[in-house]
Short mmCIF file of the C-alpha atoms (twelve columns), coordinates in Angstrom:
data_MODEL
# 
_entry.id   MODEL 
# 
loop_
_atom_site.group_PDB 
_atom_site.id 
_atom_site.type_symbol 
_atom_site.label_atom_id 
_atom_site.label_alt_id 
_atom_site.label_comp_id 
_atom_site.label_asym_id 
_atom_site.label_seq_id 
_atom_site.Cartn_x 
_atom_site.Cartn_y 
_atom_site.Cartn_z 
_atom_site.pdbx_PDB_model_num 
ATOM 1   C CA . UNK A 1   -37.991 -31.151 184.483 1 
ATOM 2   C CA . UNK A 2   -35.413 -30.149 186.928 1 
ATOM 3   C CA . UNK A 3   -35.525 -33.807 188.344 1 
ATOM 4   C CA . UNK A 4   -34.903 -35.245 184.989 1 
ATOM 5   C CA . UNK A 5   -32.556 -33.668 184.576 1 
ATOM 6   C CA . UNK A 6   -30.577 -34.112 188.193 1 
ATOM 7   C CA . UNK A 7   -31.579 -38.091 187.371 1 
ATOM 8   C CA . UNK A 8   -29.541 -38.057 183.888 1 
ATOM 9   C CA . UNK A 9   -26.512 -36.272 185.436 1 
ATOM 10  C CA . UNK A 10  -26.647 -38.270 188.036 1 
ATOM 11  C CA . UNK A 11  -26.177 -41.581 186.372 1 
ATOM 12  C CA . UNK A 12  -24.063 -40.058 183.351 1 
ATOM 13  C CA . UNK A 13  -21.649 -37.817 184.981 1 
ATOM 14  C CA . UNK A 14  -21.568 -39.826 188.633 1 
ATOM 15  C CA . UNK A 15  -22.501 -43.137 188.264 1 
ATOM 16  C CA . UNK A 16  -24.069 -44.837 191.141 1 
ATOM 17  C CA . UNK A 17  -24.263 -41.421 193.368 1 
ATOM 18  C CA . UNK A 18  -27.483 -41.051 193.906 1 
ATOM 19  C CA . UNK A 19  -28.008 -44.997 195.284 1 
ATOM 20  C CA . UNK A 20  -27.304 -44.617 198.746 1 
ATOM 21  C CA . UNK A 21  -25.786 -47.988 199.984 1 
ATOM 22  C CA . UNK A 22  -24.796 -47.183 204.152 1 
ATOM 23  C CA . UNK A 23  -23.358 -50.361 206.445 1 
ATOM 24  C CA . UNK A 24  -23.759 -49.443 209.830 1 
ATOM 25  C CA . UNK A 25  -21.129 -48.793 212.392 1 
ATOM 26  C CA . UNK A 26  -23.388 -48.695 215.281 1 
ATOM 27  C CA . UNK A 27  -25.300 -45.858 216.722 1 
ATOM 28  C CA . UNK A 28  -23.710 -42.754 217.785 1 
ATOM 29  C CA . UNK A 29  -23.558 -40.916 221.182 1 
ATOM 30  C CA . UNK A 30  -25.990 -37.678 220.058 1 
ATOM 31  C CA . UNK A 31  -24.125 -34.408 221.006 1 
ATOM 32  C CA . UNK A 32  -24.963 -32.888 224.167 1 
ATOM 33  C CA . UNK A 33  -26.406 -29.666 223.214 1 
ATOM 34  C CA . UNK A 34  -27.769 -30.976 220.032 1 
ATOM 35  C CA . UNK A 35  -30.794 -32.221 219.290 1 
ATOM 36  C CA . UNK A 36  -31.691 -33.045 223.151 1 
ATOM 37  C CA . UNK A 37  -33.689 -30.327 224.264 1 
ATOM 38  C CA . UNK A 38  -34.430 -30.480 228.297 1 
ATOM 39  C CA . UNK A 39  -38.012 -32.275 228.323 1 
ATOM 40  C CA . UNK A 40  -40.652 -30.046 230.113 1 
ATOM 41  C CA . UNK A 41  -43.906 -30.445 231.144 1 
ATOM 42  C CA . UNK A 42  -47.017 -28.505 232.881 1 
ATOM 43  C CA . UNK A 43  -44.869 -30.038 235.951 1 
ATOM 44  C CA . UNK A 44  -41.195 -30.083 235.377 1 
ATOM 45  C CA . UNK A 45  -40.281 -33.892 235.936 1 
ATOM 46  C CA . UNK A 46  -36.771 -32.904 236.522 1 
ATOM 47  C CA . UNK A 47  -37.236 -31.388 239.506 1 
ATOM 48  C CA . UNK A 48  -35.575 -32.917 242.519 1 
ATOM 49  C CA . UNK A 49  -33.550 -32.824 246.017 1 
ATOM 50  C CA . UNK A 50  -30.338 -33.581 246.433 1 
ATOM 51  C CA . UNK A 51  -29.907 -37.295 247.124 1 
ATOM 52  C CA . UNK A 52  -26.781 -38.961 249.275 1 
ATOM 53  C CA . UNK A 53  -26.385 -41.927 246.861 1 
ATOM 54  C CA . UNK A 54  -24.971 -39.743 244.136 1 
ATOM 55  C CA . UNK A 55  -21.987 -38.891 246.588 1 
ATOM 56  C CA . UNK A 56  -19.898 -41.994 245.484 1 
ATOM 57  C CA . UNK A 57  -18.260 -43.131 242.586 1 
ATOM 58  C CA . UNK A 58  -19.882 -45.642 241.581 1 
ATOM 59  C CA . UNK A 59  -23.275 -44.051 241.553 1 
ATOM 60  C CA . UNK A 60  -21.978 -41.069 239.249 1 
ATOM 61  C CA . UNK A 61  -20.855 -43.744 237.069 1 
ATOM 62  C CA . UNK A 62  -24.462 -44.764 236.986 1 
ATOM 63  C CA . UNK A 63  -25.131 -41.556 236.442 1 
ATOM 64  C CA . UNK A 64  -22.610 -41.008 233.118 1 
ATOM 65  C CA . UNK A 65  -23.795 -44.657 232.078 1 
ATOM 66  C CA . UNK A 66  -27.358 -43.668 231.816 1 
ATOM 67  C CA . UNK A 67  -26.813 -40.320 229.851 1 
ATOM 68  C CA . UNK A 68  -24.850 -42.172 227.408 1 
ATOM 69  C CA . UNK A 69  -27.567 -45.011 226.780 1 
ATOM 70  C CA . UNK A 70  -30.537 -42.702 226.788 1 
ATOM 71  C CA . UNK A 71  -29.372 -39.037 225.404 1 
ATOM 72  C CA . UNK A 72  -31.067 -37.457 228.167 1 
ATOM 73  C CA . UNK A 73  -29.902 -34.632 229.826 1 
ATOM 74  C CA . UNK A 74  -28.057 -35.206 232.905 1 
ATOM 75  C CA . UNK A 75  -30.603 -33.152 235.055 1 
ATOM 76  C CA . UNK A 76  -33.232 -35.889 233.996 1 
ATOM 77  C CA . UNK A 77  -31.229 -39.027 234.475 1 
ATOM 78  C CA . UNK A 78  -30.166 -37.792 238.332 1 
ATOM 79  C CA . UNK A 79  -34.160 -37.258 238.714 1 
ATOM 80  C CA . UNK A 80  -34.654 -40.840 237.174 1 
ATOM 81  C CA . UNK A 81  -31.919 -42.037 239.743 1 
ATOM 82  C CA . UNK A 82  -32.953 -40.559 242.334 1 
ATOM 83  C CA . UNK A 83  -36.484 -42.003 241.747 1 
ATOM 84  C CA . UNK A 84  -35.365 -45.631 241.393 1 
ATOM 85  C CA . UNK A 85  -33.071 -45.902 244.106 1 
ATOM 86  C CA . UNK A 86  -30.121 -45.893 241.113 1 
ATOM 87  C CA . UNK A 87  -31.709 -48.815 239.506 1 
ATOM 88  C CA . UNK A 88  -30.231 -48.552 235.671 1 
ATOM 89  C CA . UNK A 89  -32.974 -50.656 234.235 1 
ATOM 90  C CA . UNK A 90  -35.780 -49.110 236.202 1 
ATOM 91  C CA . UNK A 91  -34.356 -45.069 235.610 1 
ATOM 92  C CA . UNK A 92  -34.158 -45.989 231.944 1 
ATOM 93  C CA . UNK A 93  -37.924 -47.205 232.021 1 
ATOM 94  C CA . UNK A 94  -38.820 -44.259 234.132 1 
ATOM 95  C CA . UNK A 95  -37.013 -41.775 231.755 1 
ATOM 96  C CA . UNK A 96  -38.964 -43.157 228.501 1 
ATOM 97  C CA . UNK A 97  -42.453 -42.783 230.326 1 
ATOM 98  C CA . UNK A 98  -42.033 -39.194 231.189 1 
ATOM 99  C CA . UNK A 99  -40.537 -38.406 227.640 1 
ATOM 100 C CA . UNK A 100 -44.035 -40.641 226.294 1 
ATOM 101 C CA . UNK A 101 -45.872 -38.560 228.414 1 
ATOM 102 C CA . UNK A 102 -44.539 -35.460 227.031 1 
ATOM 103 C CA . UNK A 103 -44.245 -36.366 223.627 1 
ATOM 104 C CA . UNK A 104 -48.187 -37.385 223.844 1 
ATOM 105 C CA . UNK A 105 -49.155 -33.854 225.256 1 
ATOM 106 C CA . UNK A 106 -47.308 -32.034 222.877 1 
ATOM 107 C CA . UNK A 107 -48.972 -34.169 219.958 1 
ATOM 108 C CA . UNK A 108 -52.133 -32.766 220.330 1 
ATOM 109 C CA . UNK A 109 -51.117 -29.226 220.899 1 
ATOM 110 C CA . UNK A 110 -49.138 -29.511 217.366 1 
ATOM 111 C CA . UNK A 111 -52.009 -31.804 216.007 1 
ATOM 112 C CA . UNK A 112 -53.301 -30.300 212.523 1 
ATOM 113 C CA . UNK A 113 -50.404 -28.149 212.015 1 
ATOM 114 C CA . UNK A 114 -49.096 -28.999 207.880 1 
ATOM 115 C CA . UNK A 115 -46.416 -31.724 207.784 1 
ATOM 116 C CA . UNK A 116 -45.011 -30.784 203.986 1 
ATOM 117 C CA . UNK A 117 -41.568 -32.444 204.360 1 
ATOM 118 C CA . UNK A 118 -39.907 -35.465 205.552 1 
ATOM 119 C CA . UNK A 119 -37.886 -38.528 204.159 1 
ATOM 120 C CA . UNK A 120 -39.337 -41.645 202.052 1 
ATOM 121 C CA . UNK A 121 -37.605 -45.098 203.486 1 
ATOM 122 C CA . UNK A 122 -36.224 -48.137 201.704 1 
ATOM 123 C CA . UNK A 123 -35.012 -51.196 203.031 1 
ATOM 124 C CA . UNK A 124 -34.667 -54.583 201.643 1 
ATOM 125 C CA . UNK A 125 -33.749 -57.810 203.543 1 
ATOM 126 C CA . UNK A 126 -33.586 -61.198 201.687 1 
ATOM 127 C CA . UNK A 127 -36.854 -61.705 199.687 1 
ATOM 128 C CA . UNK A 128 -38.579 -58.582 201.124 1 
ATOM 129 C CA . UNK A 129 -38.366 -54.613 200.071 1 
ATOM 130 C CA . UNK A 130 -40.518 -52.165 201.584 1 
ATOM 131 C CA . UNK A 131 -41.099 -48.047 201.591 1 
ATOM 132 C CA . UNK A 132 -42.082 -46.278 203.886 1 
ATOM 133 C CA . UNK A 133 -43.164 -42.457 204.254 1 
ATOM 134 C CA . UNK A 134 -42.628 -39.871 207.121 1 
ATOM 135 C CA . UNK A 135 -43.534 -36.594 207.194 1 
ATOM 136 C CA . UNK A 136 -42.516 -33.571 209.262 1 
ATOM 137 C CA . UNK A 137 -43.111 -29.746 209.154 1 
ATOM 138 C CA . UNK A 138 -39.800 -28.614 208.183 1 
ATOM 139 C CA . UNK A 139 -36.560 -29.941 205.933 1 
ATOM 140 C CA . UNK A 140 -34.544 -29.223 208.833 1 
ATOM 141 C CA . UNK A 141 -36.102 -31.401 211.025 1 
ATOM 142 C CA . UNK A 142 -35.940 -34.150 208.040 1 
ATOM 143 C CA . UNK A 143 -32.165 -33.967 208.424 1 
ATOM 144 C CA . UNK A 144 -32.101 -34.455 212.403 1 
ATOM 145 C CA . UNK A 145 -30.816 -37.883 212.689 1 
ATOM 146 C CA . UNK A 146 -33.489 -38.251 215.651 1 
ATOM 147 C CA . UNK A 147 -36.374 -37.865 213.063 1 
ATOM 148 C CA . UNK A 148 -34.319 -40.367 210.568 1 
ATOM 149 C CA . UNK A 149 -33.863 -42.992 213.165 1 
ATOM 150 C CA . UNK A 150 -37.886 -42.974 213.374 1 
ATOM 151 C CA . UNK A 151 -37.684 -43.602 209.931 1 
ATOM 152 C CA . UNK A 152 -35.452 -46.341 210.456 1 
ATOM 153 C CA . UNK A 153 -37.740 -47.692 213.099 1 
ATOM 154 C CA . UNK A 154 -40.871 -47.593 210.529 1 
ATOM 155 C CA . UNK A 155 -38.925 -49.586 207.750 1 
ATOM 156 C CA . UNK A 156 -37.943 -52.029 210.372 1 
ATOM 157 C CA . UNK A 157 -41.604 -52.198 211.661 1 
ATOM 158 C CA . UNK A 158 -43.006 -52.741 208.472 1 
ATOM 159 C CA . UNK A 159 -40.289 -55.208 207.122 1 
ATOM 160 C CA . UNK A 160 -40.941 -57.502 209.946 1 
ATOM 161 C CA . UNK A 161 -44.769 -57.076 210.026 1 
ATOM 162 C CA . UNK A 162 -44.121 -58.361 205.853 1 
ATOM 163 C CA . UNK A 163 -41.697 -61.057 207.026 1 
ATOM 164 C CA . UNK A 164 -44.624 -62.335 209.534 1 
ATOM 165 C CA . UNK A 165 -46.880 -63.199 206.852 1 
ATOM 166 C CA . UNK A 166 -46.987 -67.089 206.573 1 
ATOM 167 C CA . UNK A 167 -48.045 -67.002 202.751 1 
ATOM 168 C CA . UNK A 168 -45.900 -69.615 200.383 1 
ATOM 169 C CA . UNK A 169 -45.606 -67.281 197.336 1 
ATOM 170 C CA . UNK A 170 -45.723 -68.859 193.495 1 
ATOM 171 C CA . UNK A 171 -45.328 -65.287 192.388 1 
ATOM 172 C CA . UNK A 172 -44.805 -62.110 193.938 1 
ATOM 173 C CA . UNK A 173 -47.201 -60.167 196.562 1 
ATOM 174 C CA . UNK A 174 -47.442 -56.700 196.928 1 
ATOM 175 C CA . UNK A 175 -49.373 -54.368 199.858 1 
ATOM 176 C CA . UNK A 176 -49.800 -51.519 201.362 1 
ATOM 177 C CA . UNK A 177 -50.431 -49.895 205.077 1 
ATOM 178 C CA . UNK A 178 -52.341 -46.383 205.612 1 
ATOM 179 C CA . UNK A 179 -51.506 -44.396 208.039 1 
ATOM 180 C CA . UNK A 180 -53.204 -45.811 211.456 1 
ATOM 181 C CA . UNK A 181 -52.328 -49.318 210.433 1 
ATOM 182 C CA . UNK A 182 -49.030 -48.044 210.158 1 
ATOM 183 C CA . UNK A 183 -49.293 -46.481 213.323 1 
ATOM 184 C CA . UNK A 184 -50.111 -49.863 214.955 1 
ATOM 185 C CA . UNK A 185 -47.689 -51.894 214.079 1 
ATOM 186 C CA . UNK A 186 -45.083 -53.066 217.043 1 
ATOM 187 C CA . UNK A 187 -41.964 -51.032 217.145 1 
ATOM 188 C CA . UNK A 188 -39.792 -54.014 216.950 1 
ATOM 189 C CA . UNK A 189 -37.930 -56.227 219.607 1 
ATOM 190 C CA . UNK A 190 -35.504 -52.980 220.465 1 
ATOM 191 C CA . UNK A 191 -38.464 -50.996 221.244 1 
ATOM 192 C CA . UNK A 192 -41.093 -50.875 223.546 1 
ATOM 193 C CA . UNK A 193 -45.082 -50.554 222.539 1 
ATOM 194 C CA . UNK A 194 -46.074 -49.500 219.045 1 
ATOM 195 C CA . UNK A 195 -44.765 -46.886 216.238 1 
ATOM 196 C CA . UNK A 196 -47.748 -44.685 217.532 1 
ATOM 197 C CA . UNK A 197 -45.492 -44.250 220.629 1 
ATOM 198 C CA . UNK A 198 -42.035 -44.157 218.879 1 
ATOM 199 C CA . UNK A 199 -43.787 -41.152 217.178 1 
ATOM 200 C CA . UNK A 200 -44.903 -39.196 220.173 1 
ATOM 201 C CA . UNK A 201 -41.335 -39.686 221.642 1 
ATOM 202 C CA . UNK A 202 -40.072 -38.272 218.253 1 
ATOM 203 C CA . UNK A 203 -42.083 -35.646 218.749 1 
ATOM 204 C CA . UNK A 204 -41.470 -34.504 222.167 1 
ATOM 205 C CA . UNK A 205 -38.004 -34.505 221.421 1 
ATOM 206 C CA . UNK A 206 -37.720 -32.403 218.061 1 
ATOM 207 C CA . UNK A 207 -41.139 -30.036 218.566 1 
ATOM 208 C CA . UNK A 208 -42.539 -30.506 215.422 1 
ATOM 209 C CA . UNK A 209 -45.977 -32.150 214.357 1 
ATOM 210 C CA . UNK A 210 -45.220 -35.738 212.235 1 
ATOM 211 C CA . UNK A 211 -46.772 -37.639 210.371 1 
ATOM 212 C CA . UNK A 212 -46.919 -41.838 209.891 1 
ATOM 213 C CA . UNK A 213 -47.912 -41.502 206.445 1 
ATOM 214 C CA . UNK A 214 -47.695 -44.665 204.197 1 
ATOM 215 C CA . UNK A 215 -45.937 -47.775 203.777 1 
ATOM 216 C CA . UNK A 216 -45.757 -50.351 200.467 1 
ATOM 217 C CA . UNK A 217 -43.612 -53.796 200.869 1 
ATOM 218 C CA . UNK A 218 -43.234 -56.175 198.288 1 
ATOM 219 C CA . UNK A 219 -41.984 -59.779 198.784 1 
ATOM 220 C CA . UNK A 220 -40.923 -62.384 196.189 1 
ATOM 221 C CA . UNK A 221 -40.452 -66.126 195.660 1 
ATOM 222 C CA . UNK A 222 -36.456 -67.461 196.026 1 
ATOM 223 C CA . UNK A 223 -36.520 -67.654 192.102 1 
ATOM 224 C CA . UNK A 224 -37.773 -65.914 188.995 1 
ATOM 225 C CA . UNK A 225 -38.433 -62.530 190.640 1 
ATOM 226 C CA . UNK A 226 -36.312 -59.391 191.509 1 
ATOM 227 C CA . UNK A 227 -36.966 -56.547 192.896 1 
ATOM 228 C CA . UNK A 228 -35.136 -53.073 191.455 1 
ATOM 229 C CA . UNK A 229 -34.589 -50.167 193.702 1 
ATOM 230 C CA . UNK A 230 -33.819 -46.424 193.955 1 
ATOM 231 C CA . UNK A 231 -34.254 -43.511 196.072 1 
ATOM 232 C CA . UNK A 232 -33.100 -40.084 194.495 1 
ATOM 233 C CA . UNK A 233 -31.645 -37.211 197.076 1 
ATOM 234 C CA . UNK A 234 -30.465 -40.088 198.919 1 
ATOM 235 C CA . UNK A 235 -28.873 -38.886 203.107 1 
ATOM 236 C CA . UNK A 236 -27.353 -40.971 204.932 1 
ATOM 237 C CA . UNK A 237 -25.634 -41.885 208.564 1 
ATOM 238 C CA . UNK A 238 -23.572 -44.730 209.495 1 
ATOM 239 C CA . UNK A 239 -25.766 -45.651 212.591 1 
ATOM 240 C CA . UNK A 240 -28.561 -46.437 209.563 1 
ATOM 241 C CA . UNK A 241 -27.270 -48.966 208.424 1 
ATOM 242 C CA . UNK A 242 -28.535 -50.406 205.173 1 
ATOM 243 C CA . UNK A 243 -31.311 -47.986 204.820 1 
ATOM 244 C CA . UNK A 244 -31.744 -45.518 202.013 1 
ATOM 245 C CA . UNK A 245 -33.291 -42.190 202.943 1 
ATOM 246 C CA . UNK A 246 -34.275 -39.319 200.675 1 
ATOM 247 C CA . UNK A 247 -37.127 -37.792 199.043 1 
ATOM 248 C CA . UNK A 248 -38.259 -39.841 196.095 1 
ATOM 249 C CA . UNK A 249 -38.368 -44.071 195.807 1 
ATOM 250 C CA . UNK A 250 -39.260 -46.617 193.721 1 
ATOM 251 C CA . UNK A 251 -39.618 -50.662 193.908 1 
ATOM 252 C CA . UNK A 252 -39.549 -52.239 190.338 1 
ATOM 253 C CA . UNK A 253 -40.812 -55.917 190.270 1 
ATOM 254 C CA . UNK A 254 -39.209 -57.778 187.745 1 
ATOM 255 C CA . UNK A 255 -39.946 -61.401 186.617 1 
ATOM 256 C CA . UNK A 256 -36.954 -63.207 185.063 1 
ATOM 257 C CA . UNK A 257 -35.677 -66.800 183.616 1 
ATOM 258 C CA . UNK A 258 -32.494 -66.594 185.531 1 
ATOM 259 C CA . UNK A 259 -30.734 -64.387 187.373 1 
ATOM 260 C CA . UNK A 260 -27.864 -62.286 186.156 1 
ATOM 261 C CA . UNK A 261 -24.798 -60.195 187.181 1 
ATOM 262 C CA . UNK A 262 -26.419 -57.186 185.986 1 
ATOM 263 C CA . UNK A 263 -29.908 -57.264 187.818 1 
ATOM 264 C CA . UNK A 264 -28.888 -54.626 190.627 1 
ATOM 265 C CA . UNK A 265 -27.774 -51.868 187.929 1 
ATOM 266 C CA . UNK A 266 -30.315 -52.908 185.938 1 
ATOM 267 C CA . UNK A 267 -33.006 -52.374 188.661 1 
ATOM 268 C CA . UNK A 268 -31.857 -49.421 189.841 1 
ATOM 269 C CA . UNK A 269 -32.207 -47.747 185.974 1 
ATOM 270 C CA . UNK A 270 -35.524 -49.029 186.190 1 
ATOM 271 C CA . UNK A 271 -36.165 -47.795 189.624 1 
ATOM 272 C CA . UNK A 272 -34.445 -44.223 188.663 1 
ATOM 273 C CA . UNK A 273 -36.825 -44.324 185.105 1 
ATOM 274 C CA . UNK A 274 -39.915 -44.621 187.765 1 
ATOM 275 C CA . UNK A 275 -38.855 -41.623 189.951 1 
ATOM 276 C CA . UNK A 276 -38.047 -39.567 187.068 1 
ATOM 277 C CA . UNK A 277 -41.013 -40.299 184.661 1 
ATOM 278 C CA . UNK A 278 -43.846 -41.387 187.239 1 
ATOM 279 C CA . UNK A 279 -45.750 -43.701 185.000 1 
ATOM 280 C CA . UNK A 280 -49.211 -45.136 186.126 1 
ATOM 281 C CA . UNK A 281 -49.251 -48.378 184.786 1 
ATOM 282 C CA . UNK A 282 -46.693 -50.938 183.415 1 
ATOM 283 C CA . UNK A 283 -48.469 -51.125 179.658 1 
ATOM 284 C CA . UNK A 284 -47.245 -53.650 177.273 1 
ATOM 285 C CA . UNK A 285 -44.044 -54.106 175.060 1 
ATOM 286 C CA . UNK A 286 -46.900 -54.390 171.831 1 
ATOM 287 C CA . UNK A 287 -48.367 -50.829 173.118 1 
ATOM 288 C CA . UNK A 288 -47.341 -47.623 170.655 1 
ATOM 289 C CA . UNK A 289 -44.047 -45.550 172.007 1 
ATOM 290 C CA . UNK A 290 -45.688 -42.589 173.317 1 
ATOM 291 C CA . UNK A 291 -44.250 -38.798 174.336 1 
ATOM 292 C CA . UNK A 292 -43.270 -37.273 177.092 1 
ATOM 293 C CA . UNK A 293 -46.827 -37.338 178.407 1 
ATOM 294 C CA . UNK A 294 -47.375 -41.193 177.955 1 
ATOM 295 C CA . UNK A 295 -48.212 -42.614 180.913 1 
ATOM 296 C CA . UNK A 296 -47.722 -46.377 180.193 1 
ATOM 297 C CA . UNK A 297 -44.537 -47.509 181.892 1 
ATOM 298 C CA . UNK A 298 -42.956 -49.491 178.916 1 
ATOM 299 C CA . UNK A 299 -43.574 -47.122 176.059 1 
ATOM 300 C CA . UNK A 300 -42.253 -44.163 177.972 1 
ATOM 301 C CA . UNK A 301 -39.094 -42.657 176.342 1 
ATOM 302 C CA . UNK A 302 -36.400 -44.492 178.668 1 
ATOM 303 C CA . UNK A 303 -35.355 -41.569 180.545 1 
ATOM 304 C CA . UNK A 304 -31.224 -41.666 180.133 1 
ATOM 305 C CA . UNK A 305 -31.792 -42.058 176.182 1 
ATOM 306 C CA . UNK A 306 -34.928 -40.624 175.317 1 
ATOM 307 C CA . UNK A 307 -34.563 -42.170 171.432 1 
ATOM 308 C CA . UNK A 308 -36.205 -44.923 172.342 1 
ATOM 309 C CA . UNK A 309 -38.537 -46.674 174.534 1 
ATOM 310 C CA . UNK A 310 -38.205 -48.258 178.028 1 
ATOM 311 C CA . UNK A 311 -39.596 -51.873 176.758 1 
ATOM 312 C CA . UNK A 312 -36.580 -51.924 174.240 1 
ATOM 313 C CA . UNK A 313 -34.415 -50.859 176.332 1 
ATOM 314 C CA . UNK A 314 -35.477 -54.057 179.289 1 
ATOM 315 C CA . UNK A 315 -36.397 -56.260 176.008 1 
ATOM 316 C CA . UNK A 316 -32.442 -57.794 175.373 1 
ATOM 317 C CA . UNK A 317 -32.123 -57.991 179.069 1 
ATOM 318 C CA . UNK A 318 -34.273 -61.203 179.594 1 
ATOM 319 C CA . UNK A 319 -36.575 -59.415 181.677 1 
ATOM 320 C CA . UNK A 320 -40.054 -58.967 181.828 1 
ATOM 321 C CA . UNK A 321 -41.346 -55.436 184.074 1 
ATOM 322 C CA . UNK A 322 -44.725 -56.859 186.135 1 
ATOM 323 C CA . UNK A 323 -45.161 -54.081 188.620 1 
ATOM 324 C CA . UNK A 324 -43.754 -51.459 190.230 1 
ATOM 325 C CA . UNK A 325 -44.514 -48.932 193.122 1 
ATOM 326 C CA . UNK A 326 -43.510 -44.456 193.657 1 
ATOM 327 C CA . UNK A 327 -43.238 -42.640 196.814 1 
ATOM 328 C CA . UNK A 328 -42.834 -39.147 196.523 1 
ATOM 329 C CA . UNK A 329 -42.634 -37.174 199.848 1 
ATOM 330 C CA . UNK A 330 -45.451 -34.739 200.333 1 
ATOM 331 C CA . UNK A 331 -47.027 -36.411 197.572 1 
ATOM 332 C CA . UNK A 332 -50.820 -34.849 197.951 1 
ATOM 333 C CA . UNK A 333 -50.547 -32.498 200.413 1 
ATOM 334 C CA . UNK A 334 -51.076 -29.473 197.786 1 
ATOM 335 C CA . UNK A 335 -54.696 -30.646 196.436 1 
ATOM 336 C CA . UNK A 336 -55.739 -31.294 200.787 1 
ATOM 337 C CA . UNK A 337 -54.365 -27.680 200.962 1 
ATOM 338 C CA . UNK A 338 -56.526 -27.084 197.997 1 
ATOM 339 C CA . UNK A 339 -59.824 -28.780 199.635 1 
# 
């Protein structure tokens, strides 16, 4: 009940707060102490001689250049230098293999260990909305914008894997991606190999045990579908851009005659209704209004006005509700715990 009522509040007393709506200013330089531990391994890779070619100025320059692309410590990037013969492109290559390596090693020592928190994903682009889950051990590695740029980089994965599909669409299509299909899927055209990899660097960097957990996407023809959206506890950064991060999300599929000025508010009530009352099925505007325990969608109580249903509340709309999809982080973990 406590998220019922932090829904209504959050729509009556501060409209629109809880949609999270970021436009990128471009990634940030991470701080230097923060959030960039020194990476180790059974043989430190950052061990090295002194080399003559950082001596000028032009190879320190390298050197601050480097730092400021990758976020590695400066001990590393020397070593990385020093390796290539203070080839940028080739240090930068070299520094991402070691940090693989490491992040790979410490996988499987943290393999098993419970991954109870993390951040659901949305991001739509043109005809295409997807979700995405991402677990981690602890909240305060949810809110390391390291971990949330993974996030990022699974949305972005999954939306272009969705955009891929040749399919000419009459009506909308709707799927969904478990966890090692997730984990396959190419990291993008900013990233090297798969998000199986963008994972074990995540993890090497922030020490925790993570989790690829789920993904939905849901695309729709240019006319007579929308898609609603919402994600409740909504964080944000600028260097996100237009993704919404937080702990609940929903994806409302709505089929309609025209389109109208009021779709987006519209959608999000319906997407905030969906978080809030966690139906299991859509139901039918002719079905009987039902309680609080009614699990049919449409003959729910709406959730901001509770005196009557959520089909007459869509009905003068011009809407029809055809489908609709929950995340909710963590979702399951008690009853494996139970097992």
């Amino acid at each position: 009940m406590s998220l019922l009522r932090s829904l209504r509040r959050c729509l009556v007393v501060r409209p629109g707060s809880c949609q999270l709506s970021a436009r990128g200013s471009g990634p940030r330089l991470p701080p230097l102490q923060a959030g960039l531990p020194l990476l180790q391994s059974p043989q430190p890779w950052h061990t090295f001689h002194s080399a003559s070619w950082l001596s000028s100025a032009s190879s320190k320059e390298r050197l601050m250049k480097l730092r400021r692309k990758t976020g590695y410590s400066f001990v590393n990037c020397k070593k990385a230098l020093e390796t290539c013969d203070g080839d940028l492109k080739q240090a930068e290559s070299w520094l991402h293999k070691q940090a693989q390596k490491e992040g790979w090693s410490k996988a499987a020592r943290l393999h098993g260990r419970k991954t109870k928190e993390g951040l659901i994903g949305l991001l739509q682009e043109g005809d295409t909305t997807v979700l995405v889950e991402v677990n981690c051990e602890t909240d305060f590695v949810s809110r390391n914008l390291k971990f949330q740029q993974l996030v990022q980089q699974v949305a972005r994965g999954t939306l272009l894997h969705c955009q891929n599909l040749k399919d000419q669409l009459s009506t909308y299509s709707k799927g969904f991606l478990n966890s090692s299909e997730l984990s396959e899927l190419p990291a993008g055209p900013e990233s090297e190999g798969s998000l199986k990899d963008q994972l074990a660097l995540a993890i090497g960097k922030l020490g925790e045990n993570m989790i690829l957990k789920r993904a939905a996407w849901v695309k729709v023809p240019p006319a007579g579908f929308y898609v609603g959206s919402y994600v409740h506890g909504a964080t944000h950064s600028p260097s996100l851009r237009n993704l919404a991060l937080g702990k609940y999300g929903a994806l409302v599929v709505c089929e309609t005659a025209e389109p109208t000025a009021d779709l987006g508010d519209l959608g999000r009530r319906l997407g905030q209704h969906v978080v809030g009352m966690a139906p299991l099925s859509v139901g039918s505007l002719d079905d009987e209004p039902g309680g609080e325990a009614e699990t049919k969608m449409l003959s729910q109580p709406y959730l901001l006005d509770p005196s009557i249903t959520l089909g007459q509340y869509v009905q003068p709309h011009g809407v029809a509700v055809v489908d609709f999809v929950r995340f909710e982080c963590g979702e399951g973990e008690d009853a494996a715990d139970a097992d």
